[in-house]
PDB file of N, CA, C and O in Angstrom:
ATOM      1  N   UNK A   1     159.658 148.026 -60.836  1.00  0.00           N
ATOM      2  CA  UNK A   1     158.799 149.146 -61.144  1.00  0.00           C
ATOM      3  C   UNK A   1     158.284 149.075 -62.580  1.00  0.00           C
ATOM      4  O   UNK A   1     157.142 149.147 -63.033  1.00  0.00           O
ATOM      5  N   UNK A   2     159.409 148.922 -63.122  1.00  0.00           N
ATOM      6  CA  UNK A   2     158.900 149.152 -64.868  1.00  0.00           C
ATOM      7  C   UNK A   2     158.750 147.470 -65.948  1.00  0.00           C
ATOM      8  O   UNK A   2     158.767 147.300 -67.167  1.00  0.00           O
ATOM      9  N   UNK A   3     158.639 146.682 -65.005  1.00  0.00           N
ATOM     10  CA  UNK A   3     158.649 145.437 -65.722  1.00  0.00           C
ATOM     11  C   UNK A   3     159.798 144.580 -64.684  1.00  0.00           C
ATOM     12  O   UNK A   3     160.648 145.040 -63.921  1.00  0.00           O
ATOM     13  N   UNK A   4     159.414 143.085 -65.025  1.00  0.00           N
ATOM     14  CA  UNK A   4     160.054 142.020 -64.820  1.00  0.00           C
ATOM     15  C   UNK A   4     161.428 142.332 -65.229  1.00  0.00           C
ATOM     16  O   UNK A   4     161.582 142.791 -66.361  1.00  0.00           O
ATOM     17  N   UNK A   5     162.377 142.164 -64.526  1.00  0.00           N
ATOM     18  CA  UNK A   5     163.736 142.291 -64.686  1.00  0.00           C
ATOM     19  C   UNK A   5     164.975 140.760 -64.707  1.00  0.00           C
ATOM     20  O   UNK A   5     166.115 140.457 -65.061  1.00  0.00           O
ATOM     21  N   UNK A   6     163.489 140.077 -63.920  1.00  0.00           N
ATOM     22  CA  UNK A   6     164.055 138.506 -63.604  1.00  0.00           C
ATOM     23  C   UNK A   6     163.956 137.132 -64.938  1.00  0.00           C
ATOM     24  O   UNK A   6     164.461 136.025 -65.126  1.00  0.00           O
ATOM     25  N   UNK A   7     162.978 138.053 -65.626  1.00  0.00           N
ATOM     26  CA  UNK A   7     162.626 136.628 -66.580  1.00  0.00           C
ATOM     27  C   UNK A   7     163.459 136.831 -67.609  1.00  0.00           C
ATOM     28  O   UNK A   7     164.147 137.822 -67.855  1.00  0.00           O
ATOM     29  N   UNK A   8     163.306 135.448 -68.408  1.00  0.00           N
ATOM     30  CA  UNK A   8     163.970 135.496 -69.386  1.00  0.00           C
ATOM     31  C   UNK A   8     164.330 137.017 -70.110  1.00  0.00           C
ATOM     32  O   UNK A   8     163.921 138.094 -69.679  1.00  0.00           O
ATOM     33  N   UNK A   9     165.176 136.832 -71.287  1.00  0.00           N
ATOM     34  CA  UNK A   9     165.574 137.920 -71.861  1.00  0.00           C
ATOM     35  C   UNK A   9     164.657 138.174 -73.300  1.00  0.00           C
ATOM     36  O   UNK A   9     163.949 137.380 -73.918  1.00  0.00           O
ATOM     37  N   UNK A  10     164.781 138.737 -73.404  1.00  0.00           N
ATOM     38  CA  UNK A  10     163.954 139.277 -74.468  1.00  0.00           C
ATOM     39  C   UNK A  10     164.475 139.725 -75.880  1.00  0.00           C
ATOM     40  O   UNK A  10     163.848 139.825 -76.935  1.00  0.00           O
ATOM     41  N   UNK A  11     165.991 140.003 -75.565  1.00  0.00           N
ATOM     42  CA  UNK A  11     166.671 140.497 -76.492  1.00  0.00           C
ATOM     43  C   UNK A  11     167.615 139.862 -77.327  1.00  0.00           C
ATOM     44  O   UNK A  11     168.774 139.774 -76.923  1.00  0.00           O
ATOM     45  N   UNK A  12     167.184 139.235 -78.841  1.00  0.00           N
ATOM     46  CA  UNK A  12     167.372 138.382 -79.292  1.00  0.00           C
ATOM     47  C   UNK A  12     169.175 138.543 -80.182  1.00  0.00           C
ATOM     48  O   UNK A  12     169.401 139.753 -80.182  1.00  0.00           O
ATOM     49  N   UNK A  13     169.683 138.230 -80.466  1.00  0.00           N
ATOM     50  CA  UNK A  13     171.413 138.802 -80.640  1.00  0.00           C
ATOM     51  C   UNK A  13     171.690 137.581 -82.180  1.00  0.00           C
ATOM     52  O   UNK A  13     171.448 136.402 -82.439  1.00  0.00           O
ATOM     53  N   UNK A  14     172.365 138.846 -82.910  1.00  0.00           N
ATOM     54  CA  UNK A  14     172.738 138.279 -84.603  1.00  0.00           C
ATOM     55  C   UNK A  14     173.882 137.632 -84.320  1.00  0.00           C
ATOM     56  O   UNK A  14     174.537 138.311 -83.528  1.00  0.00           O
ATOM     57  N   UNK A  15     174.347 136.764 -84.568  1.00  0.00           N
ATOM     58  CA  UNK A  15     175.319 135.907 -84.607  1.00  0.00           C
ATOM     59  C   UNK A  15     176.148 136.777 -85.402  1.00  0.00           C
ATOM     60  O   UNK A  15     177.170 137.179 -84.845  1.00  0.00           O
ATOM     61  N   UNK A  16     175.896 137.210 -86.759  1.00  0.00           N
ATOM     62  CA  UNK A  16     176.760 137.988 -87.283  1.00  0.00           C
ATOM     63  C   UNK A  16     177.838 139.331 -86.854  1.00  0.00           C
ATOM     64  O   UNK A  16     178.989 139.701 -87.085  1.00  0.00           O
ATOM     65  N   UNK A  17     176.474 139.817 -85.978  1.00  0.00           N
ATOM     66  CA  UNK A  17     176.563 141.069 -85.237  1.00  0.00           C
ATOM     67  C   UNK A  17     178.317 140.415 -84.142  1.00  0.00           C
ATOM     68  O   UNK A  17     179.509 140.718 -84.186  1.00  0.00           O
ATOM     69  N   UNK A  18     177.676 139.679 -83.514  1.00  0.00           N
ATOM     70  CA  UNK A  18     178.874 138.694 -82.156  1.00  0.00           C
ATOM     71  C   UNK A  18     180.101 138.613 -83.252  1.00  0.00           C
ATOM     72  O   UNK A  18     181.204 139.148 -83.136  1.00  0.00           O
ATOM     73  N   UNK A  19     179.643 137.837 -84.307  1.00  0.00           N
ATOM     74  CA  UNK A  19     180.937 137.661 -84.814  1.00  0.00           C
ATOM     75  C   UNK A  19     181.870 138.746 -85.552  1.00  0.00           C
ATOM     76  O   UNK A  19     183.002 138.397 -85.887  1.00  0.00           O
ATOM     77  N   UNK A  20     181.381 140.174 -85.836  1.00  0.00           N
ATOM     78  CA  UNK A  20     181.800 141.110 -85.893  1.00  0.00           C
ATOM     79  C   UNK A  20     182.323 141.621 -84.409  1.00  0.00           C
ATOM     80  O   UNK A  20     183.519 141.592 -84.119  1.00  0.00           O
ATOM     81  N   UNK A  21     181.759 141.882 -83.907  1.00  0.00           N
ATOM     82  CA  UNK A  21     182.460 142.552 -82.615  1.00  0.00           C
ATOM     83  C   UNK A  21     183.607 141.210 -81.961  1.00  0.00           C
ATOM     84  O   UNK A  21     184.391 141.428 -81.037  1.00  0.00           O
ATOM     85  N   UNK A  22     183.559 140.704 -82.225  1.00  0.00           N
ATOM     86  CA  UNK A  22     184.238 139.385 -81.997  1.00  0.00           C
ATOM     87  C   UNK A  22     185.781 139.836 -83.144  1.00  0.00           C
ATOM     88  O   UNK A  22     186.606 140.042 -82.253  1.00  0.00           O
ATOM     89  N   UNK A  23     186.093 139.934 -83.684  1.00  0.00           N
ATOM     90  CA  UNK A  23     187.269 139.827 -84.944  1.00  0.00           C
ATOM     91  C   UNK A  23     187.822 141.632 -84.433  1.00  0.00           C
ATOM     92  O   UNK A  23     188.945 142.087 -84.216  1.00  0.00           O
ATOM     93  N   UNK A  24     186.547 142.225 -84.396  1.00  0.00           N
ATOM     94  CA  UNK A  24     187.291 143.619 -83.896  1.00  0.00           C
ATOM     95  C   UNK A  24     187.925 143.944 -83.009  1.00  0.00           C
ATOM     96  O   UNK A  24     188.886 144.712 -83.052  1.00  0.00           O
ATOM     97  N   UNK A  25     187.434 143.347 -81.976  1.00  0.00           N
ATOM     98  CA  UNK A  25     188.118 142.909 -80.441  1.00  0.00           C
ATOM     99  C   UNK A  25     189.834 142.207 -80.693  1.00  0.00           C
ATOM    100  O   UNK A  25     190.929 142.624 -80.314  1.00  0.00           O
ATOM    101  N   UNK A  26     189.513 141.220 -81.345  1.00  0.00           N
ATOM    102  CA  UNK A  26     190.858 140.455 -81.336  1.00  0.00           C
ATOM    103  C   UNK A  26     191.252 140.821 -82.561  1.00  0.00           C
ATOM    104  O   UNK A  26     191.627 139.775 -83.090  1.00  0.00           O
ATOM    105  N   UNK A  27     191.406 141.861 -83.449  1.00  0.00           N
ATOM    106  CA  UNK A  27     191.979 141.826 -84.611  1.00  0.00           C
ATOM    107  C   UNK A  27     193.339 141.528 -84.752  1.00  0.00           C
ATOM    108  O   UNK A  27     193.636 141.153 -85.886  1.00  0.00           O
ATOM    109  N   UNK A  28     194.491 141.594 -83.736  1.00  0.00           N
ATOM    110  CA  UNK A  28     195.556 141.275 -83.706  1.00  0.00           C
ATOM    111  C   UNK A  28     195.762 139.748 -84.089  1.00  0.00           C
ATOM    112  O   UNK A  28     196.678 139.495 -84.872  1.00  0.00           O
ATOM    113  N   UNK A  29     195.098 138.866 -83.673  1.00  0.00           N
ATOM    114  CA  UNK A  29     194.917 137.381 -84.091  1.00  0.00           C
ATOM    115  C   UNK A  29     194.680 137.250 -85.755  1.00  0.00           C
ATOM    116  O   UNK A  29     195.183 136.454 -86.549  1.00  0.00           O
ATOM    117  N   UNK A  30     193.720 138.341 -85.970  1.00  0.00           N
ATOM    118  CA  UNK A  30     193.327 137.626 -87.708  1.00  0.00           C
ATOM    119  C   UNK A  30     194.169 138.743 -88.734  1.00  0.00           C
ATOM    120  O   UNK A  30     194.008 138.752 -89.955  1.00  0.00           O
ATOM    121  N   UNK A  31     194.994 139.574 -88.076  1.00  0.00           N
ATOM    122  CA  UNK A  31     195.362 140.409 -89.264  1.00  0.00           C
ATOM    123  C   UNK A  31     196.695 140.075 -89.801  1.00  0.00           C
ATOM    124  O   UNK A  31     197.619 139.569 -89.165  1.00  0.00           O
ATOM    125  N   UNK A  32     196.690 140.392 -90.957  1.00  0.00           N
ATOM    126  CA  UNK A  32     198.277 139.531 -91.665  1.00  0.00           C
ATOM    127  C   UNK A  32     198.824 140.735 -92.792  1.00  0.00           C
ATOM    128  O   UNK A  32     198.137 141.229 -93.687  1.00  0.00           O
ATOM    129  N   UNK A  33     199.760 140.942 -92.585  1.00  0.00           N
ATOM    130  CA  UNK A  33     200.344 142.483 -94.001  1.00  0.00           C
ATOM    131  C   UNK A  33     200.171 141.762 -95.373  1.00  0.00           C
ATOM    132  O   UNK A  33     201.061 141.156 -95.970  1.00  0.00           O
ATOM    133  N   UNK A  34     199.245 141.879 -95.660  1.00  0.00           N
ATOM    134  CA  UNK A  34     199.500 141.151 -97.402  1.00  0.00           C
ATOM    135  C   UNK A  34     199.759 142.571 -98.288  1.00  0.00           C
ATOM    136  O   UNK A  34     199.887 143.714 -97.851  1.00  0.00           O
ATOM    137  N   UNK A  35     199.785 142.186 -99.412  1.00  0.00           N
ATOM    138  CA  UNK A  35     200.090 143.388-100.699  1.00  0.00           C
ATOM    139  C   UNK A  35     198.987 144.228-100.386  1.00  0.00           C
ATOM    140  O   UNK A  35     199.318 145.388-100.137  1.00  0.00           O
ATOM    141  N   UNK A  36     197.712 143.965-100.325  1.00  0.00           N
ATOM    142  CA  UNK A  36     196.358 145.211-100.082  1.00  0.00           C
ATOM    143  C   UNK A  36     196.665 146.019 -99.040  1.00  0.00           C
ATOM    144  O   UNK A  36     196.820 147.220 -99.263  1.00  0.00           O
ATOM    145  N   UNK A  37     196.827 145.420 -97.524  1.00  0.00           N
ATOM    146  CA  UNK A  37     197.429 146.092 -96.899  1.00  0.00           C
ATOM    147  C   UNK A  37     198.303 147.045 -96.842  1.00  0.00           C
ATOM    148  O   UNK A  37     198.092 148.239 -96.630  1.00  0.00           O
ATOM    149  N   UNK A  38     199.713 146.287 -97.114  1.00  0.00           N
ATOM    150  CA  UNK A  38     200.520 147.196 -97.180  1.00  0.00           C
ATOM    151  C   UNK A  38     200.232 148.848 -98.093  1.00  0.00           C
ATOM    152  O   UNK A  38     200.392 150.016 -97.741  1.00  0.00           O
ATOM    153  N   UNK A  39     199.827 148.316 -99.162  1.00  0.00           N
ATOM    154  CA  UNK A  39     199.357 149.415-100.353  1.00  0.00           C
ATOM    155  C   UNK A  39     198.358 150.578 -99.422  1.00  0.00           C
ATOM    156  O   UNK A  39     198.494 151.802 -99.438  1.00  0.00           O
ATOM    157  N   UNK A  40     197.650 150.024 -98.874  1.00  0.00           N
ATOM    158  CA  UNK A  40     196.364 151.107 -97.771  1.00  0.00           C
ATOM    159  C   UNK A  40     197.108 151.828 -96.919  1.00  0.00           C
ATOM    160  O   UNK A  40     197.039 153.056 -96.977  1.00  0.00           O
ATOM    161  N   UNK A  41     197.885 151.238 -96.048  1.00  0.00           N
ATOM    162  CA  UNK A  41     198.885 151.664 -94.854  1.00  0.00           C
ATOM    163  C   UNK A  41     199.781 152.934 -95.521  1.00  0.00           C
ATOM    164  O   UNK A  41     200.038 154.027 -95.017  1.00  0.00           O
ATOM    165  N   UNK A  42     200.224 152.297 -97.057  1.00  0.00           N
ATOM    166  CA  UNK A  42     201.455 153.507 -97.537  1.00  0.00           C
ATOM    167  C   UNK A  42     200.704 154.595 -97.794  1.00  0.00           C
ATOM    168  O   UNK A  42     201.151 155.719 -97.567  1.00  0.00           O
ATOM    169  N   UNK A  43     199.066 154.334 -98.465  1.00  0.00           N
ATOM    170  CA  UNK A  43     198.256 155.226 -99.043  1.00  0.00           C
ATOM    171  C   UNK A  43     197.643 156.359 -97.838  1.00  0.00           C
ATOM    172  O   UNK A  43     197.472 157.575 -97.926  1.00  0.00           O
ATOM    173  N   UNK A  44     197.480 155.724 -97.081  1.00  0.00           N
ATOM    174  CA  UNK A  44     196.872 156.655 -95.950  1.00  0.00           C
ATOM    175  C   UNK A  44     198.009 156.952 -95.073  1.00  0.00           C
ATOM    176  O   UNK A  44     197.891 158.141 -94.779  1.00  0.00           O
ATOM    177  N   UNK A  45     199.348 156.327 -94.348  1.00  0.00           N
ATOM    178  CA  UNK A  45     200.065 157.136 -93.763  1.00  0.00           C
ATOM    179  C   UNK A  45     201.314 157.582 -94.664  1.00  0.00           C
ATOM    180  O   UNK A  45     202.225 158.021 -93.962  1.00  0.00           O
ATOM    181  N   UNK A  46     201.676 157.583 -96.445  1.00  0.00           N
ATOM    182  CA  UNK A  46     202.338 158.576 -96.594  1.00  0.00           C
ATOM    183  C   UNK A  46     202.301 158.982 -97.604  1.00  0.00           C
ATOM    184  O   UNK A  46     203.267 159.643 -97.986  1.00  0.00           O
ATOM    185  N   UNK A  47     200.732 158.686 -98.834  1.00  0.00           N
ATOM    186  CA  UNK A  47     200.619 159.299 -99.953  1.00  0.00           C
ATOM    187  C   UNK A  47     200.043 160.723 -99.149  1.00  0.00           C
ATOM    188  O   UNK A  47     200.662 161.787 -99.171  1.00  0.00           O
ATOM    189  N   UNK A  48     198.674 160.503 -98.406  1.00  0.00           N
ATOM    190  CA  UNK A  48     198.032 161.722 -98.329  1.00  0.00           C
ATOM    191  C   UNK A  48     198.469 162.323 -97.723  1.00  0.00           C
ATOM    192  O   UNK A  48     198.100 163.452 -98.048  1.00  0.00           O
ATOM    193  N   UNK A  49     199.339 162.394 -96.644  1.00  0.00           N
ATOM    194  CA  UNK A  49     199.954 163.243 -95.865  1.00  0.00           C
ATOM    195  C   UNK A  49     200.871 163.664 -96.445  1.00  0.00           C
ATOM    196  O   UNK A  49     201.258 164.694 -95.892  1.00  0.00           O
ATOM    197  N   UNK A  50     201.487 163.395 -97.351  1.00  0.00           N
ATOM    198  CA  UNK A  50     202.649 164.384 -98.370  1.00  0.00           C
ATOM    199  C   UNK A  50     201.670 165.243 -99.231  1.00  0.00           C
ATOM    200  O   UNK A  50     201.739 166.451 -99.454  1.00  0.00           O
ATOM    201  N   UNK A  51     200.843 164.438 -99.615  1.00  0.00           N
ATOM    202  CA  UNK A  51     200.471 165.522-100.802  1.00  0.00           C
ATOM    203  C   UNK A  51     199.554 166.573-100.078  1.00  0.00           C
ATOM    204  O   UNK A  51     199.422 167.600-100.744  1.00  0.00           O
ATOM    205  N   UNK A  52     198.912 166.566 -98.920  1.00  0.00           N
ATOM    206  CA  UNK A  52     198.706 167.867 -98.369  1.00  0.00           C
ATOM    207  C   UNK A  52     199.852 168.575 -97.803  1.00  0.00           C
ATOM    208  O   UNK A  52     199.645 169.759 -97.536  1.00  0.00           O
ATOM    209  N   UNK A  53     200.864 168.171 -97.593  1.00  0.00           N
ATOM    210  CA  UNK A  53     201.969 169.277 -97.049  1.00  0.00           C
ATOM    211  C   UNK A  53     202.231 169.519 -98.269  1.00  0.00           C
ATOM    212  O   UNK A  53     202.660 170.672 -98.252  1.00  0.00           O
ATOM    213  N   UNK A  54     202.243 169.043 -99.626  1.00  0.00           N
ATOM    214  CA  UNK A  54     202.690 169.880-100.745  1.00  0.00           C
ATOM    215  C   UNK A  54     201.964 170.580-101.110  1.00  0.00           C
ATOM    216  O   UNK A  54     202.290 171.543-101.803  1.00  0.00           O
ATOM    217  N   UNK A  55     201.028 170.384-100.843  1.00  0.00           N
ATOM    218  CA  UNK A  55     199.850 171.716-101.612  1.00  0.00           C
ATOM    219  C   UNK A  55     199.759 172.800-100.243  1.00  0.00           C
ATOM    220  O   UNK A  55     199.258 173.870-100.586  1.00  0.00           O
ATOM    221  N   UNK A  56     200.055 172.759 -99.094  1.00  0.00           N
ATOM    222  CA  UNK A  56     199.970 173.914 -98.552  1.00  0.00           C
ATOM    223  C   UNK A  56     201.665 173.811 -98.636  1.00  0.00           C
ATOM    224  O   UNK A  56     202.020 174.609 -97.769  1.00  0.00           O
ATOM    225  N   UNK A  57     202.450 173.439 -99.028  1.00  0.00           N
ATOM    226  CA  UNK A  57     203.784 174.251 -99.570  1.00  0.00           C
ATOM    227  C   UNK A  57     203.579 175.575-101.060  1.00  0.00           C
ATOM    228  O   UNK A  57     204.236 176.563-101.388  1.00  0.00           O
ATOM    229  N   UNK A  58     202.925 175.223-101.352  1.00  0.00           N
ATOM    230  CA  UNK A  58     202.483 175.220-103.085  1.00  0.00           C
ATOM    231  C   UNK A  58     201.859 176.762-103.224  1.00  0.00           C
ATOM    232  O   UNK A  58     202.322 177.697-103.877  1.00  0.00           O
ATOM    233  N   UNK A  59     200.600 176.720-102.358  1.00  0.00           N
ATOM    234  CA  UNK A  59     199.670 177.480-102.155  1.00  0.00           C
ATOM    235  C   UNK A  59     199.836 178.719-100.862  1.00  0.00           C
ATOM    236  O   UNK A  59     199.007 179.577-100.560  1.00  0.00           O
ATOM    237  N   UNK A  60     201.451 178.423-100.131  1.00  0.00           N
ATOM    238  CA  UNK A  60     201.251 179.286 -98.901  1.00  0.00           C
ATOM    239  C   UNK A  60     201.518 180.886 -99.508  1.00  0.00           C
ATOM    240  O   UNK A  60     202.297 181.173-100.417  1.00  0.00           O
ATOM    241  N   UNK A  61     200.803 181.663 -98.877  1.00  0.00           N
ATOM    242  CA  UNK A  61     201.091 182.933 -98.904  1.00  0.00           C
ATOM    243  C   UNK A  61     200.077 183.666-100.241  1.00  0.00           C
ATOM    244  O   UNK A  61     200.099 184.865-100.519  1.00  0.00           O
ATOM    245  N   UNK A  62     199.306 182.720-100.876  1.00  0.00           N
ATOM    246  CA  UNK A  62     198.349 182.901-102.421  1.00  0.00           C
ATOM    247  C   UNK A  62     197.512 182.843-102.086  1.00  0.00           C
ATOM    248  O   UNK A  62     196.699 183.132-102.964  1.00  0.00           O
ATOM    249  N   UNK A  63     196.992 182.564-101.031  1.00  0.00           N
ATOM    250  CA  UNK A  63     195.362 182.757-100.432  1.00  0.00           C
ATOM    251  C   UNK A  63     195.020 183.317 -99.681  1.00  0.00           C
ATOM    252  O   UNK A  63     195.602 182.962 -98.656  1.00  0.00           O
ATOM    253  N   UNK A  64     194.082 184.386 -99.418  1.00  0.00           N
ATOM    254  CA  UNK A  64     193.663 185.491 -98.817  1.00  0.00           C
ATOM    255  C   UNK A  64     192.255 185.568 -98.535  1.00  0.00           C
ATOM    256  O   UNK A  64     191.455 186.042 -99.342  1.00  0.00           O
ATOM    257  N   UNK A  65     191.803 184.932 -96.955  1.00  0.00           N
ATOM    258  CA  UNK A  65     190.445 184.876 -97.419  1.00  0.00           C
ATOM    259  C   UNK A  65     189.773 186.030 -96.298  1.00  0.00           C
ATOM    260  O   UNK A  65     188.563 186.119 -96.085  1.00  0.00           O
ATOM    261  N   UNK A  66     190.730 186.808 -95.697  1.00  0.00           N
ATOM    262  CA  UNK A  66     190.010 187.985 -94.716  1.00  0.00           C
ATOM    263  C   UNK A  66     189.535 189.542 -95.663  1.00  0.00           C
ATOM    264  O   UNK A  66     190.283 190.170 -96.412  1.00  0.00           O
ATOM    265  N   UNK A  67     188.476 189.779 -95.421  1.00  0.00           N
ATOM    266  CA  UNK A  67     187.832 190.829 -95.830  1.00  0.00           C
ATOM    267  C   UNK A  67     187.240 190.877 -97.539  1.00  0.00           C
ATOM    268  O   UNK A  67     187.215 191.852 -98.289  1.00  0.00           O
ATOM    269  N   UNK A  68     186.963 189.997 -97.706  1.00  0.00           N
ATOM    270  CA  UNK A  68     186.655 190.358 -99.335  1.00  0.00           C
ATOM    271  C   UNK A  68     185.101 190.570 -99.632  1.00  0.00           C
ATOM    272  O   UNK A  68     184.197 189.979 -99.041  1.00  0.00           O
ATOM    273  N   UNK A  69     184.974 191.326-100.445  1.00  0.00           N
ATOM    274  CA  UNK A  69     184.010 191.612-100.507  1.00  0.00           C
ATOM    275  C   UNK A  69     183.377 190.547-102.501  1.00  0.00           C
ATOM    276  O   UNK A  69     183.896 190.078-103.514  1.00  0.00           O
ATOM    277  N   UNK A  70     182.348 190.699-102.027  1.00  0.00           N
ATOM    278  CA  UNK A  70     181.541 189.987-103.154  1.00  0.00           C
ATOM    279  C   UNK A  70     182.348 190.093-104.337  1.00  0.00           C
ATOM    280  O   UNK A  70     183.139 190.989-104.633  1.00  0.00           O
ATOM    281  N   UNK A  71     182.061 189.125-104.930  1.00  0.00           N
ATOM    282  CA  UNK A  71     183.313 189.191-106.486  1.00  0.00           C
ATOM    283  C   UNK A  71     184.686 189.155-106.147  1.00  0.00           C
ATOM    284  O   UNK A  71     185.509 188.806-106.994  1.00  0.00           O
ATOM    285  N   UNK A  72     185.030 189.484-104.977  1.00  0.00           N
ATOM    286  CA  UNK A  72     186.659 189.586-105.254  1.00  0.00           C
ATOM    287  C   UNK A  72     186.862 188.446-104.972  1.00  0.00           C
ATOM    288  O   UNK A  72     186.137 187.704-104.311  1.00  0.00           O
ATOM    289  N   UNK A  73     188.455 188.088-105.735  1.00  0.00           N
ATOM    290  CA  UNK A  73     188.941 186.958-105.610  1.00  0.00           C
ATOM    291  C   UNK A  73     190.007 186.628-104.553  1.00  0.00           C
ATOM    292  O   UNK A  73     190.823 187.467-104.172  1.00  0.00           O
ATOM    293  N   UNK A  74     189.961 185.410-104.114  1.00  0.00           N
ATOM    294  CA  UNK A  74     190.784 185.043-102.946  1.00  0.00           C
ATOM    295  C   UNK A  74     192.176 185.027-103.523  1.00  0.00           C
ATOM    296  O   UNK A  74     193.006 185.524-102.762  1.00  0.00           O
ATOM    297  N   UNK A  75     192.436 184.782-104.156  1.00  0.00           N
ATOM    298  CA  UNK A  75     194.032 184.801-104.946  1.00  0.00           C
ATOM    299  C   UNK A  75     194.472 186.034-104.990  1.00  0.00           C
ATOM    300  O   UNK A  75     193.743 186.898-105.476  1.00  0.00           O
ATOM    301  N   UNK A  76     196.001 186.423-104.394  1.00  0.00           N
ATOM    302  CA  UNK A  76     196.980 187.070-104.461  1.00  0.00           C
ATOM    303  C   UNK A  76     197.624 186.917-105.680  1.00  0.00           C
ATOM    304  O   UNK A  76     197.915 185.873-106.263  1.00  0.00           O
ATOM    305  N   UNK A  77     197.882 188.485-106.116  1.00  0.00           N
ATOM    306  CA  UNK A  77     198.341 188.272-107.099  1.00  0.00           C
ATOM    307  C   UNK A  77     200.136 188.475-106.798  1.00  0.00           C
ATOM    308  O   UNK A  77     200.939 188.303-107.715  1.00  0.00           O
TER     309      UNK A  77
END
């Protein structure tokens, strides 16, 4: 209906592009714990996740943000 479906292809493909989706697919093959790693892994599963449970340890019960009217401040005193 809407065009040749049989002929050649038309749609030309980055090698780069393949070889990205290619390494993502199998990343288990190319990945190795070096020092960067490890450092990212500690940084994202247990710097930031502590330091937001400490700041809503820190901050619970000091913030008030139902009903205020203009100027007032969210802080409990």
């Amino acid at each position: 209906m809407a065009g040749d479906h049989h002929g050649p292809s038309t749609l030309r493909r980055d090698p780069a592009i393949d070889r990205h989706f290619e390494m993502r697919e199998n990343y288990e093959k190319y990945f190795r714990w070096t020092r960067k790693t490890t450092r990212q892994a500690f940084g994202l599963l247990v710097v930031i996740p502590g330091a937001l449970l400490w700041l809503g340890y820190k901050y619970e019960g000091k913030i008030n943000f139902e009903a205020k009217k203009r100027g007032q401040s969210i802080w409990e005193n």
